[in-house]
Backbone as CSV, one residue per row, in Angstrom:
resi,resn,N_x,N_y,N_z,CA_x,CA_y,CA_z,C_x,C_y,C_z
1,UNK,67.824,159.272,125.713,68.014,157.835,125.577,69.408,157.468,126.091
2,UNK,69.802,156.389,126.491,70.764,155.986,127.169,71.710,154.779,126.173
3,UNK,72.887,154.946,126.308,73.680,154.007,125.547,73.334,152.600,125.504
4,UNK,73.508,152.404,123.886,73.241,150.408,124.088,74.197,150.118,124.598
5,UNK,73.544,148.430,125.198,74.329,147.938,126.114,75.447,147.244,125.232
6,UNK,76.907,146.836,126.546,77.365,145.783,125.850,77.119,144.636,125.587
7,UNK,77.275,143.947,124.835,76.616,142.090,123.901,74.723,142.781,123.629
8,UNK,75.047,143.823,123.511,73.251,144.027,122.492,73.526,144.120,121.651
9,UNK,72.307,143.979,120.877,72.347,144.505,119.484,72.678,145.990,119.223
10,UNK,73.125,146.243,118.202,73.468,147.644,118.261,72.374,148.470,117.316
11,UNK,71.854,149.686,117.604,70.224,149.576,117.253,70.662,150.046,115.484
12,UNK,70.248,149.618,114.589,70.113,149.997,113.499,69.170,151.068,112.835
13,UNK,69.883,151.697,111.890,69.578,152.884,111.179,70.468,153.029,109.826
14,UNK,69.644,154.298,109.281,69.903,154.529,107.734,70.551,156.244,107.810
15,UNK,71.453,156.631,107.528,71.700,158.191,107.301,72.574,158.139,105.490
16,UNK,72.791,159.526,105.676,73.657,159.206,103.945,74.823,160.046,104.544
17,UNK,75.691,159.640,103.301,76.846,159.882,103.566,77.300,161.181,102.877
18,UNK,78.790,161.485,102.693,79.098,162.290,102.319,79.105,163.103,101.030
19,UNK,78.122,162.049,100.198,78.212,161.784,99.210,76.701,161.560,98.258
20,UNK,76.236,161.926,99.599,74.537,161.603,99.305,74.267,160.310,99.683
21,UNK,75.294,158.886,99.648,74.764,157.625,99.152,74.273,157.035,100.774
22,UNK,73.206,156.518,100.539,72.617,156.117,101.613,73.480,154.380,102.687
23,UNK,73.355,154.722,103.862,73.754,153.625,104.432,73.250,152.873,105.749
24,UNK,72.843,151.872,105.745,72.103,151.342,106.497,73.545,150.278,107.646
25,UNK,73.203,150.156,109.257,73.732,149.702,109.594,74.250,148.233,109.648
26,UNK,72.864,147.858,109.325,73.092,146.460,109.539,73.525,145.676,108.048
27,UNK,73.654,146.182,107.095,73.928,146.279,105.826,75.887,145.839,106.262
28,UNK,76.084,146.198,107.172,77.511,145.964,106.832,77.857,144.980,108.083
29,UNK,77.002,143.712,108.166,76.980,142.770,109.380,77.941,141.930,108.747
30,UNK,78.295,142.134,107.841,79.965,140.846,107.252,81.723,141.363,107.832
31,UNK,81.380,142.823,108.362,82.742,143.381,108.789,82.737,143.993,110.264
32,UNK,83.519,144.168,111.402,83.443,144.777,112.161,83.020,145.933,111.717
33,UNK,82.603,147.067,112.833,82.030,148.359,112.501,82.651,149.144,113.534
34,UNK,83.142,150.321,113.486,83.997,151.184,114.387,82.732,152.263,114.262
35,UNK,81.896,152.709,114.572,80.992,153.650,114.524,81.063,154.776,115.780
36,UNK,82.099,155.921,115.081,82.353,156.443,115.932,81.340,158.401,115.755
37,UNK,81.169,158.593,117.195,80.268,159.942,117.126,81.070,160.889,117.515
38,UNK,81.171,161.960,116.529,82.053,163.304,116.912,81.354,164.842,116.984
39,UNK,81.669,165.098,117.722,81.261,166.332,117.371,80.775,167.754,116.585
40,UNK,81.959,167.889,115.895,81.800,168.966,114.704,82.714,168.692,113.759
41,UNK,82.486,168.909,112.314,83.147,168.786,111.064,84.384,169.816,111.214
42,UNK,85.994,169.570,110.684,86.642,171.292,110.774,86.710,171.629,111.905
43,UNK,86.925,171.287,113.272,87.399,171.544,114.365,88.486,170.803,115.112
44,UNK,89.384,171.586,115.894,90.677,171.021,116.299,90.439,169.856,116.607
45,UNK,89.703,168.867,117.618,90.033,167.571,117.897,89.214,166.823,116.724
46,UNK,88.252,166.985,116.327,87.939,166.244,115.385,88.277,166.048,114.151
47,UNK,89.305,166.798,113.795,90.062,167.091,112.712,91.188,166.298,113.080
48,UNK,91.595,166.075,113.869,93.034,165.231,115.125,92.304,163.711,114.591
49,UNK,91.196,163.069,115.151,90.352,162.080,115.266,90.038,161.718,114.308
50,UNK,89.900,162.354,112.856,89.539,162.140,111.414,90.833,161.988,111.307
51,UNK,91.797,162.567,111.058,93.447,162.147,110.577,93.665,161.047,111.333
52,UNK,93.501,160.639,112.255,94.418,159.997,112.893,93.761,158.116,112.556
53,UNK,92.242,158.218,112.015,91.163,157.226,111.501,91.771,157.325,110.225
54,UNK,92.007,158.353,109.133,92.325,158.192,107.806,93.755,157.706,107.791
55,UNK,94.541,157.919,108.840,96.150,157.197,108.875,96.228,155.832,109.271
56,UNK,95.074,155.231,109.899,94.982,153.647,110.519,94.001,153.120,109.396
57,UNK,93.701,153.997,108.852,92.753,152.785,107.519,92.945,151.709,107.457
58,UNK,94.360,151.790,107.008,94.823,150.313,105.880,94.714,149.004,107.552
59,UNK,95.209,149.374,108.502,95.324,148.271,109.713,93.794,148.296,109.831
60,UNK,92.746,149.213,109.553,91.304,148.618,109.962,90.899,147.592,108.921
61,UNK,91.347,148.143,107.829,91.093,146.677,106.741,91.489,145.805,106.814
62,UNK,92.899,145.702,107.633,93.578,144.278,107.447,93.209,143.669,108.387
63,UNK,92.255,144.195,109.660,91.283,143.302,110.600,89.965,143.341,110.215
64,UNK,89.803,143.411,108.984,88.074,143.655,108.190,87.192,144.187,109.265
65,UNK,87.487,145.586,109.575,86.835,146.374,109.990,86.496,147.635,109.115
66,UNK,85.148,148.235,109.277,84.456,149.156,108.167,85.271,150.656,109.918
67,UNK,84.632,152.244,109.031,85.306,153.025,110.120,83.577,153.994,109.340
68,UNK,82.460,154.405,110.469,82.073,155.429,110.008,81.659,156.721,110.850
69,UNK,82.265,157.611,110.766,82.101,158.737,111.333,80.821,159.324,111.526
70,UNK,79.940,159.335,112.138,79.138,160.220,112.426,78.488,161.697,113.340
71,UNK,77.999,162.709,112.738,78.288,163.817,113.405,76.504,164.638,112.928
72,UNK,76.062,165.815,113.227,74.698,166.250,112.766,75.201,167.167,112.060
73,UNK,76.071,167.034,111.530,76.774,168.073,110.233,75.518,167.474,109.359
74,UNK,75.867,168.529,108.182,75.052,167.881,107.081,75.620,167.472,106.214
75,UNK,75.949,166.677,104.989,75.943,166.261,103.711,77.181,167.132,103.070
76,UNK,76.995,168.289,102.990,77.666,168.953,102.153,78.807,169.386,103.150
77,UNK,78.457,169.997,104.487,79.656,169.779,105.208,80.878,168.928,105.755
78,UNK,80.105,167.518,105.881,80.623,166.543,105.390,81.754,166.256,104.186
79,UNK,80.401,166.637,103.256,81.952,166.575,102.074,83.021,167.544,101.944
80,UNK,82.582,168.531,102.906,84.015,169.788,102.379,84.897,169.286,103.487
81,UNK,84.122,168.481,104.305,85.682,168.287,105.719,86.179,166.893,104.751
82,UNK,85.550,166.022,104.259,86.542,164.859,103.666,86.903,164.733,102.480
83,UNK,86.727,165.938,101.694,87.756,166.615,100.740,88.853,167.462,101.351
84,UNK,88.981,167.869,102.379,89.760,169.090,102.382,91.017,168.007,103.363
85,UNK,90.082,167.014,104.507,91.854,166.130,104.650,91.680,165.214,103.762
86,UNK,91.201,164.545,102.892,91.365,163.245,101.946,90.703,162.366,103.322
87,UNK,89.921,162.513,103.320,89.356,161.230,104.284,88.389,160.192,103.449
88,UNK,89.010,158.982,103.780,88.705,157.754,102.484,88.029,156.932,103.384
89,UNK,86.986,157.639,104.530,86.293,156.276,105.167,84.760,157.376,105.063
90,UNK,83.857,156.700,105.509,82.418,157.114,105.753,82.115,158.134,106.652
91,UNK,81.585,159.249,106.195,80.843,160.559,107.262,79.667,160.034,107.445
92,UNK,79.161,160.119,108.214,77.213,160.031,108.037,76.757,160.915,108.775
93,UNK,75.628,161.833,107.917,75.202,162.972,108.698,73.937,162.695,109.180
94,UNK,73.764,163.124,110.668,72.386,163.268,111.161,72.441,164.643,111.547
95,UNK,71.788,165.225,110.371,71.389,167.029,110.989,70.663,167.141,112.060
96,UNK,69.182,165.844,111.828,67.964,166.005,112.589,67.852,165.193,113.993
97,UNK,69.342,164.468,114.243,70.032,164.063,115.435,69.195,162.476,115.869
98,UNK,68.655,162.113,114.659,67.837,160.600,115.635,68.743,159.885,115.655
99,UNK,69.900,159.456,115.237,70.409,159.082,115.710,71.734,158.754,116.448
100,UNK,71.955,160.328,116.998,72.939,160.611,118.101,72.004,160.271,119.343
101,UNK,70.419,160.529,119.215,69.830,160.373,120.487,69.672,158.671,120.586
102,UNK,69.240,157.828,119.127,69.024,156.616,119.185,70.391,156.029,120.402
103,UNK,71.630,156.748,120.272,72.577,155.691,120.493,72.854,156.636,121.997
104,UNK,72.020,157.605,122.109,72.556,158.196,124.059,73.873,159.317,123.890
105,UNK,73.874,159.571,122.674,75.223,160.635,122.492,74.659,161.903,121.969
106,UNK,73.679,162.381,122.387,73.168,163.708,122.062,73.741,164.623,122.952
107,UNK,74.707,165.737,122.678,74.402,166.495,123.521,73.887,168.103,123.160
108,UNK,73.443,168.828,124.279,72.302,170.313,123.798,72.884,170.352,122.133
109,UNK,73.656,170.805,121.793,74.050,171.072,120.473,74.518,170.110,119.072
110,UNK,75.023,168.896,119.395,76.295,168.354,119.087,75.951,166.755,119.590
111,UNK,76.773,165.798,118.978,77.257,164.948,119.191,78.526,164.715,120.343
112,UNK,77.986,163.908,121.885,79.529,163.869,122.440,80.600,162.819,121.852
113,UNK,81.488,162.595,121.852,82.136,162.286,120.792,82.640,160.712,121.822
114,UNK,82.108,159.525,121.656,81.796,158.218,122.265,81.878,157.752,120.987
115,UNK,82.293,156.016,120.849,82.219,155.516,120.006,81.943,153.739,120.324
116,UNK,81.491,153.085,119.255,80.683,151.703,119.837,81.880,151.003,118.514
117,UNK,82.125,149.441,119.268,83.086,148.858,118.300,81.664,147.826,118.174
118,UNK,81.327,147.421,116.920,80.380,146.641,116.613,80.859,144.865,115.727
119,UNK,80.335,144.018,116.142,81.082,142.956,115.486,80.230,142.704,114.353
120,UNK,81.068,141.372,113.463,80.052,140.921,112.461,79.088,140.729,112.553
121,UNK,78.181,140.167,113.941,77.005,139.509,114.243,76.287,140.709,114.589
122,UNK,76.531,141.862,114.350,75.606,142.971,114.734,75.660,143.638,116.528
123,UNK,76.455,142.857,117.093,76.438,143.051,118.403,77.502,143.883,119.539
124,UNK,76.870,145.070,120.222,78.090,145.884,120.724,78.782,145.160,121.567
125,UNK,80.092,145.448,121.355,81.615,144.396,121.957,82.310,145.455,122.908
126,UNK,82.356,146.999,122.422,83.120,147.701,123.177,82.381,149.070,123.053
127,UNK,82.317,150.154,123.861,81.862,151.746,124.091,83.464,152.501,124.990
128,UNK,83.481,153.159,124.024,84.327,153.849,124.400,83.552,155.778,124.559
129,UNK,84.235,156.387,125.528,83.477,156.746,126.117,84.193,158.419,126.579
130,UNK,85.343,158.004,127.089,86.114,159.596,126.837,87.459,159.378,126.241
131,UNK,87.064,159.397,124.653,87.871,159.305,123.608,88.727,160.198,123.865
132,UNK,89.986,159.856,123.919,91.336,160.790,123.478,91.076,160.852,121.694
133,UNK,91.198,162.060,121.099,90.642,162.288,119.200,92.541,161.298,118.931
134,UNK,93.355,162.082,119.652,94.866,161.634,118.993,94.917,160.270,119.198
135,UNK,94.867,159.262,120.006,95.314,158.170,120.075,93.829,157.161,120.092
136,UNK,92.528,157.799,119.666,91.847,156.662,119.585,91.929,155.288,118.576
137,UNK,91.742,155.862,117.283,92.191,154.857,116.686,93.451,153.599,116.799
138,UNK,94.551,154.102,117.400,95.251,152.848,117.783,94.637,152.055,119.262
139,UNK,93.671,152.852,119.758,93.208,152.213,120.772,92.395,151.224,120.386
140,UNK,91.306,151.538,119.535,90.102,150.656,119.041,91.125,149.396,118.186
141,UNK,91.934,149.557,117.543,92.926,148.772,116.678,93.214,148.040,117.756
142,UNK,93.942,148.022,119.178,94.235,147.418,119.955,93.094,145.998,120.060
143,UNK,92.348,147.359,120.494,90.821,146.054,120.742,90.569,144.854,120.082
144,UNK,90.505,145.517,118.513,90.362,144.697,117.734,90.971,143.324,117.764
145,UNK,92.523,144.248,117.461,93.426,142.675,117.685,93.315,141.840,118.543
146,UNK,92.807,142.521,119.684,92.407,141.082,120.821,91.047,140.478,120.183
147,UNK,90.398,140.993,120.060,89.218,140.435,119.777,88.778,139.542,118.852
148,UNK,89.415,140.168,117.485,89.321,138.964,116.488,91.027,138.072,116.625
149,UNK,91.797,138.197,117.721,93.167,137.098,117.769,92.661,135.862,118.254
């Protein structure tokens, strides 16, 4: 499957989180959505890319933006990677990958690590695409600020 477009809808789905608790996308159409796809739980850049999302938190809130990580880790791996850095935003696991393929980011093994900036109205605004893990988050923050300024 091939990436949604930009000004589409961004396709909605349900995975659970780190935590078991279930989350649906369109459920969070009152806040921007940073829905970003990584690769593997506990590995050098994504471990870079999770710190560097858990250090810009507080500036994603103060542009009411939600941040959720997704990867085909499972549940419990999940929770040992966002216990072990304190990561205070959303994992969502797709073990069974529908939707790394729903969104065109499947790759043979893994998630490639692309990310979609989603607005309140449900609709993709930005795809980012060969994420730097260290400086994405102030990148997407950039965006933001233009976007909702």
């Amino acid at each position: 499957m091939s990436l949604p477009r930009l000004n589409a809808p961004a396709p909605d789905f349900t995975l659970l989180d780190q935590d078991g608790k279930s989350h649906t996308l369109s459920y969070h159409r009152e806040s921007w959505v940073l829905l970003y796809f990584y690769p593997k739980d506990d590995t050098p850049g994504c471990t870079k890319e999770a710190c560097s999302m858990r250090d810009s938190l507080p500036d994603f809130g103060t542009l009411k933006a939600k941040v959720f990580g997704v990867s085909v880790d499972t549940v419990a791996s999940h929770k040992k990677f966002a216990d072990k850095y304190q990561l205070p935003f959303t994992l969502l696991a797709d073990p069974e990958k529908e939707v790394v393929k729903l969104y065109g980011v499947a790759g043979p093994l893994m998630a490639r690590r692309t990310s979609f900036l989603i607005d309140p109205g449900g609709v993709v605004k930005k795809i980012y695409e060969d994420v730097n893990p260290v400086t994405h988050a102030k990148d997407v923050l950039a965006d933001l600020a233009r976007l909702t300024g």
